[in-house]
RODO-2510 file (C-alpha; in nm, 4 decimals, decimal comma):
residues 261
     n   res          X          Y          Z
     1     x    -0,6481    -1,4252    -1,0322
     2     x    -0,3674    -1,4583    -0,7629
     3     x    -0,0323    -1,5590    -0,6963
     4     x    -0,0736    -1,8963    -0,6556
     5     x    -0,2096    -1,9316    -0,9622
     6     x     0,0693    -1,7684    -1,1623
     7     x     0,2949    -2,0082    -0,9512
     8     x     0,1743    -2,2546    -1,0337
     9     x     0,1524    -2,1570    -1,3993
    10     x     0,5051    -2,2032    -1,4200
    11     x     0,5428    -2,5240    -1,2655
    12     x     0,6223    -2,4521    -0,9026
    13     x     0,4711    -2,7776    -0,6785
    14     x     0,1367    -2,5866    -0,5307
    15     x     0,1620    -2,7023    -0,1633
    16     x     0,4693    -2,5490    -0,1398
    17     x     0,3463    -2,2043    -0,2865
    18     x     0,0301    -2,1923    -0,0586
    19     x     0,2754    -2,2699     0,2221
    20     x     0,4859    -1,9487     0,1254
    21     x     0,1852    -1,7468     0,0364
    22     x     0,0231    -1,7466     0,3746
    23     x     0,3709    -1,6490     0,5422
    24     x     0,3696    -1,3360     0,3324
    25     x    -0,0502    -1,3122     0,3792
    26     x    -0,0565    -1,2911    -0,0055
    27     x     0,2026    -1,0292    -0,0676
    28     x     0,1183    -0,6574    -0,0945
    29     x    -0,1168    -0,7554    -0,4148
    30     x    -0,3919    -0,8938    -0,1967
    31     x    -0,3507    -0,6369     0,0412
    32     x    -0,4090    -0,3658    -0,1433
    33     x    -0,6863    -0,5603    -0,3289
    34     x    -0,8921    -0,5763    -0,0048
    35     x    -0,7554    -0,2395     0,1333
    36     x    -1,0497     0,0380     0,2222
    37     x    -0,8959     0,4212     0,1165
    38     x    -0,6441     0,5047     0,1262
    39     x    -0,5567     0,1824    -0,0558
    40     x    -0,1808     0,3104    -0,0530
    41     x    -0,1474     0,3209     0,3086
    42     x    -0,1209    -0,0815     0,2713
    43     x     0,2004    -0,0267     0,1701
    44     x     0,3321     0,1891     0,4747
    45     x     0,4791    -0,1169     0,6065
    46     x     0,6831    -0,1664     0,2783
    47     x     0,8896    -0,4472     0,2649
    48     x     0,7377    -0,5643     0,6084
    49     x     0,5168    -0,8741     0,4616
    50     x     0,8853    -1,0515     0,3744
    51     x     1,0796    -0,9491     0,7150
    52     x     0,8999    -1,1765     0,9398
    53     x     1,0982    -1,3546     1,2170
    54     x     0,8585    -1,6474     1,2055
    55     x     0,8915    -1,6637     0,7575
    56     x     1,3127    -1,6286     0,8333
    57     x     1,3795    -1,9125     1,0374
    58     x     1,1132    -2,1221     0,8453
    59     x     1,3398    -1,9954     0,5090
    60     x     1,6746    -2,1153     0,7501
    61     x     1,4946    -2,4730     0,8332
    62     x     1,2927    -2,5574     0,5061
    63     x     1,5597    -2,6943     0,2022
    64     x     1,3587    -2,6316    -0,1209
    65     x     1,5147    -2,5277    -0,4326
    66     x     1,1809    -2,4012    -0,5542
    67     x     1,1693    -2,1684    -0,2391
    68     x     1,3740    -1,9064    -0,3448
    69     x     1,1764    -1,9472    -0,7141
    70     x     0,8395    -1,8899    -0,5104
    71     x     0,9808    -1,5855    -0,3000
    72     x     1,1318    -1,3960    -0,6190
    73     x     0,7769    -1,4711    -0,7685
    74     x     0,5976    -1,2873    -0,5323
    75     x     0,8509    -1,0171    -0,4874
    76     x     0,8585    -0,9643    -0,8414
    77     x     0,5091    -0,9338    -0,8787
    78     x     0,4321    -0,7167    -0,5833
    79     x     0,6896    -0,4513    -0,7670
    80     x     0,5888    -0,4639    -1,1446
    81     x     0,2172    -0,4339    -1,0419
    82     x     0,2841    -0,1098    -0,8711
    83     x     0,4987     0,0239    -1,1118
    84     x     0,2150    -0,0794    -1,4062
    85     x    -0,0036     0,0648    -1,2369
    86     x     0,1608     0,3685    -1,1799
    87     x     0,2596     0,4040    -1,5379
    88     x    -0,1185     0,3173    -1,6407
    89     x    -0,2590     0,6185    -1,4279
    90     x     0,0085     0,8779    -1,5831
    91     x    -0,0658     0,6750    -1,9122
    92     x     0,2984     0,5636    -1,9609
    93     x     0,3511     0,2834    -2,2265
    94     x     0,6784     0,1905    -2,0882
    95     x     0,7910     0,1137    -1,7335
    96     x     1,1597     0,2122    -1,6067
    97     x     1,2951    -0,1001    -1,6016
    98     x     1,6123    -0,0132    -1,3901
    99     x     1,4320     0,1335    -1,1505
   100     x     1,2113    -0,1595    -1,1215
   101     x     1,5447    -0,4110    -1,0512
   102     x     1,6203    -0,1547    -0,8084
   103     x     1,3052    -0,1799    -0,6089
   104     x     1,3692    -0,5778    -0,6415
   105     x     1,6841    -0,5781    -0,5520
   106     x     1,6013    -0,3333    -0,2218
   107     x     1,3385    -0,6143    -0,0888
   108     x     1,6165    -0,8795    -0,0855
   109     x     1,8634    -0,6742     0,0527
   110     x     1,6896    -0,5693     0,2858
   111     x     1,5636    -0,9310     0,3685
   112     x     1,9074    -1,0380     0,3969
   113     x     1,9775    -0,7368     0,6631
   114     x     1,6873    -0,8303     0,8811
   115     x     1,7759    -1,2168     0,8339
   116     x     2,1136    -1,1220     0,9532
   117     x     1,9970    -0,9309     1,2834
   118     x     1,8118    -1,2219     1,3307
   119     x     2,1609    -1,4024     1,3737
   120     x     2,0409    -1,6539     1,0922
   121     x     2,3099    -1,7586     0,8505
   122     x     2,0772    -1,7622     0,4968
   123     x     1,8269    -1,5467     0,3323
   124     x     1,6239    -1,5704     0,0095
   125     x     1,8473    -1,5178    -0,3218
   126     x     1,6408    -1,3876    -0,6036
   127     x     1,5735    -1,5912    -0,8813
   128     x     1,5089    -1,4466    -1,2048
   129     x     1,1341    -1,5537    -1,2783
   130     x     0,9504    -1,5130    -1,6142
   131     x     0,5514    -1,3835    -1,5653
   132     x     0,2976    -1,4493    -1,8333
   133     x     0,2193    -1,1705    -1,9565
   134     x    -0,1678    -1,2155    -1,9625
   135     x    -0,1598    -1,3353    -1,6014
   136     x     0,0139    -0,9788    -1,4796
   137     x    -0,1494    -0,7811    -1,7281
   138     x    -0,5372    -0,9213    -1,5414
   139     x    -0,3370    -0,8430    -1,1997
   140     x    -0,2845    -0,4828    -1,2618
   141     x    -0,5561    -0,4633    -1,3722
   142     x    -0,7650    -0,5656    -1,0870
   143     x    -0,5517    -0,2772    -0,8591
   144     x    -0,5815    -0,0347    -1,1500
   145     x    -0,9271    -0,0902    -1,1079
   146     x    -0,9045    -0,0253    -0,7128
   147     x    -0,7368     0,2804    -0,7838
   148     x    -0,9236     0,4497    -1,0433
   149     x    -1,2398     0,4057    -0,8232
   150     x    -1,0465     0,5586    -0,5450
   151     x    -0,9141     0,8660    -0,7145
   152     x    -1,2740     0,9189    -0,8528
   153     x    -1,4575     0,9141    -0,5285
   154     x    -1,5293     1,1997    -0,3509
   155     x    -1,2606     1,2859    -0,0462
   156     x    -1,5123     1,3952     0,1801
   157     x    -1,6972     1,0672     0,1273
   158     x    -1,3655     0,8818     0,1895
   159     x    -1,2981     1,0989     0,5648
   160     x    -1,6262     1,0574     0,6811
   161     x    -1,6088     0,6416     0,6341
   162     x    -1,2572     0,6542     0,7883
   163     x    -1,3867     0,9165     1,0664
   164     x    -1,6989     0,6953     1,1281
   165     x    -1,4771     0,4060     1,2090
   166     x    -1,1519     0,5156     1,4568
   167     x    -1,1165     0,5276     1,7949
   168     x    -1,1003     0,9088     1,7524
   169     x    -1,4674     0,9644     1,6697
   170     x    -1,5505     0,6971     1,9592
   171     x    -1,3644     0,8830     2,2421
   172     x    -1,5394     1,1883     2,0525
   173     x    -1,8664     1,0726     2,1394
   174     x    -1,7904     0,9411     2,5253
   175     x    -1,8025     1,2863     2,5677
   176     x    -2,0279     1,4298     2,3303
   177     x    -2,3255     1,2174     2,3313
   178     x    -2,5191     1,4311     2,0155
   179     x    -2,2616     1,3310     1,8005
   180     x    -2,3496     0,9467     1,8559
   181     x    -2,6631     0,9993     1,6534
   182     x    -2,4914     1,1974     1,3578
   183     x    -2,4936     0,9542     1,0442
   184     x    -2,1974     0,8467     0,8615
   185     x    -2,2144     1,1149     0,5574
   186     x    -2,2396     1,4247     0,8462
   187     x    -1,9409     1,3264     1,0682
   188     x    -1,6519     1,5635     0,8997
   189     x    -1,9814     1,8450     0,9310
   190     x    -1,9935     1,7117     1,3116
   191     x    -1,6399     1,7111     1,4059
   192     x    -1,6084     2,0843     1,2609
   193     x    -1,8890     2,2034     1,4606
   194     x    -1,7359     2,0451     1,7968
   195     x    -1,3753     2,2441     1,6778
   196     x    -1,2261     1,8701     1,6422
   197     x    -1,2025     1,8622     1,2857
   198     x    -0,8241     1,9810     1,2369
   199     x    -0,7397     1,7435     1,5608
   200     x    -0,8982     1,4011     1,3427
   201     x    -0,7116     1,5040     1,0515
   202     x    -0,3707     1,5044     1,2463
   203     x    -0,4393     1,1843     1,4075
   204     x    -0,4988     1,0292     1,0298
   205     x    -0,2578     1,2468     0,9008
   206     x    -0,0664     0,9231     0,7381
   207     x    -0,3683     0,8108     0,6218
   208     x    -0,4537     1,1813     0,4772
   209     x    -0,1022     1,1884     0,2935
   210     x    -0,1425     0,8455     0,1234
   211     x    -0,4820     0,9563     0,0176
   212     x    -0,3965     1,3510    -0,1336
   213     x    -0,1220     1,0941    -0,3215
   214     x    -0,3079     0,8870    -0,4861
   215     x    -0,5659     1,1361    -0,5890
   216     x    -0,3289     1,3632    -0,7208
   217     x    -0,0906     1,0908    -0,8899
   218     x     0,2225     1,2646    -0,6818
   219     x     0,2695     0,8965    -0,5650
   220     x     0,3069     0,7914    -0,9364
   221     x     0,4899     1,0250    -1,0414
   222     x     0,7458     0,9624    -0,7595
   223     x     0,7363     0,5938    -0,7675
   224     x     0,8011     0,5788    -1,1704
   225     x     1,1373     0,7963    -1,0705
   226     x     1,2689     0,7453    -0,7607
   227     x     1,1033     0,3532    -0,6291
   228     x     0,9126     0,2326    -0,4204
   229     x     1,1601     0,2558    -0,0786
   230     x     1,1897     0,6621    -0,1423
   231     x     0,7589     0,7338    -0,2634
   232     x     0,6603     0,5552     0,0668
   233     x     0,9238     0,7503     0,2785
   234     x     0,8426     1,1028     0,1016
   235     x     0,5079     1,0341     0,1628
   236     x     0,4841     0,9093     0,4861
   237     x     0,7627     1,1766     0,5878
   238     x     0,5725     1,4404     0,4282
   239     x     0,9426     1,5253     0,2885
   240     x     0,7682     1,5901    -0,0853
   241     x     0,7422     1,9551    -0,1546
   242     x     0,4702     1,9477    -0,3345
   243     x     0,2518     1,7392    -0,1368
   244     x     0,2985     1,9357     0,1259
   245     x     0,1596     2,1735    -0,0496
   246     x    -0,1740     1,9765    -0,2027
   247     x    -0,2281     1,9034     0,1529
   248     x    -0,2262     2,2506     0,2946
   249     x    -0,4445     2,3328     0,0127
   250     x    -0,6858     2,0767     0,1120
   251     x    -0,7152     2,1085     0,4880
   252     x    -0,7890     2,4943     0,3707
   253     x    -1,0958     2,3745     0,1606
   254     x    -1,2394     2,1158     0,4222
   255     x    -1,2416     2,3781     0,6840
   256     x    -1,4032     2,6210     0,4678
   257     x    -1,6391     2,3765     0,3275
   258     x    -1,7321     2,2047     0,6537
   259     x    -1,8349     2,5366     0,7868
   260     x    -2,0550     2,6151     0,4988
   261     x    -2,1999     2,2952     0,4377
***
């Protein structure tokens, strides 16, 4: 299931849909569908996928009236997924509707204020936009899915893949040549023993807050009541009291545990 599909599903002309979906690169949906934890982090750049010089002055040039249908399609979905899923997690049966318009209503106005620095004299208008229901029901479910699996895994497993994999770990090993032959599941053990441990978690320190989020549902809870906009900024910020907290907890434990291992 994708976008297009759903577009289509309610009559919007198909070229015109795939034309729009690759300008957004398939809305925050697919991106956090493909995303490797912390799946969140794919939304750091939140509303970024719709700000796009390139997809503005394409919008100011291109005279469809099923444009702005297409654009409050994807919007629309990219919002109620999160907030389903959110609810879903903290097993919610009903979604805060206001809030949800809100977090709608944000992404266009804040299209319209980038459109506008851009000197361009239109932006996208939100259409209201029906979803079938069994169409965003299998959606969620696909990034409920993602999610679950995430919050499941083990943390350490999820440090050591993104460890194994940045730039930090490869200048790491230009000058400690040992740790080239250290496998993927020992790297957090490796980093402690060379004292760089603490160092790689403030580089990924974004990364480490989206992650001690998810696992601990703090960025439900704070979507559900305060949007999308505010969660990412608390979050990325590290402006949330009690995250801060989770994550001093944590970087306790991996020290100690690293060291013991």
């Amino acid at each position: 299931m994708d976008y297009i599909k759903v577009a289509e599903n309610i009559g919007l002309g198909k070229e015109l849909i795939v034309n729009i979906y690759k300008k957004i690169s398939g809305g925050y949906y697919i991106e956090l569908y493909y995303a490797k934890p912390p799946i969140l982090y794919a939304l750091n750049n939140w509303p970024k996928k719709y700000l796009s010089k390139r997809f503005l002055l394409w919008y100011n040039s291109t005279f469809n009236s099923e444009i702005d249908q297409i654009i409050s399609l994807f919007i629309t979905l990219d919002v109620t997924i999160l907030h389903k899923v959110s609810s879903a997690l903290l097993k919610k049966e009903e979604n805060n509707i206001s809030v949800i318009e809100k977090d709608i209503e944000d992404v266009f106005k804040e299209i319209e204020k980038v459109s506008n620095s851009f000197g361009f004299s239109n932006s996208p208008q939100r259409v209201k936009v029906k979803v079938n229901d069994v169409f965003l029901r299998d959606l969620t479910a696909d990034i409920l899915h993602k999610r679950e699996k995430e919050i499941n895994e083990n943390i350490y497993d999820i440090l050591n893949e993104i460890a194994y994999d940045s730039e930090f770990l490869t200048k790491i090993k230009g000058e400690k040549n040992w740790i080239r032959a250290v496998n993927k599941q020992n790297i957090l053990k490796a980093l402690s023993l060379e004292g760089k441990l603490n160092e790689f978690l403030e580089v990924e320190k974004i990364r480490l807050r989206y992650l001690i989020a998810s696992k601990t549902l703090l960025f439900d809870k704070i979507l559900l009541e305060k949007g999308i906009k505010k969660t990412i900024d608390e979050i990325r910020e590290l402006k949330n009291e009690e995250l801060q907290n989770e994550i001093n907890k944590f970087v306790m434990e991996i020290n100690r545990d690293m060291t013991y291992i």
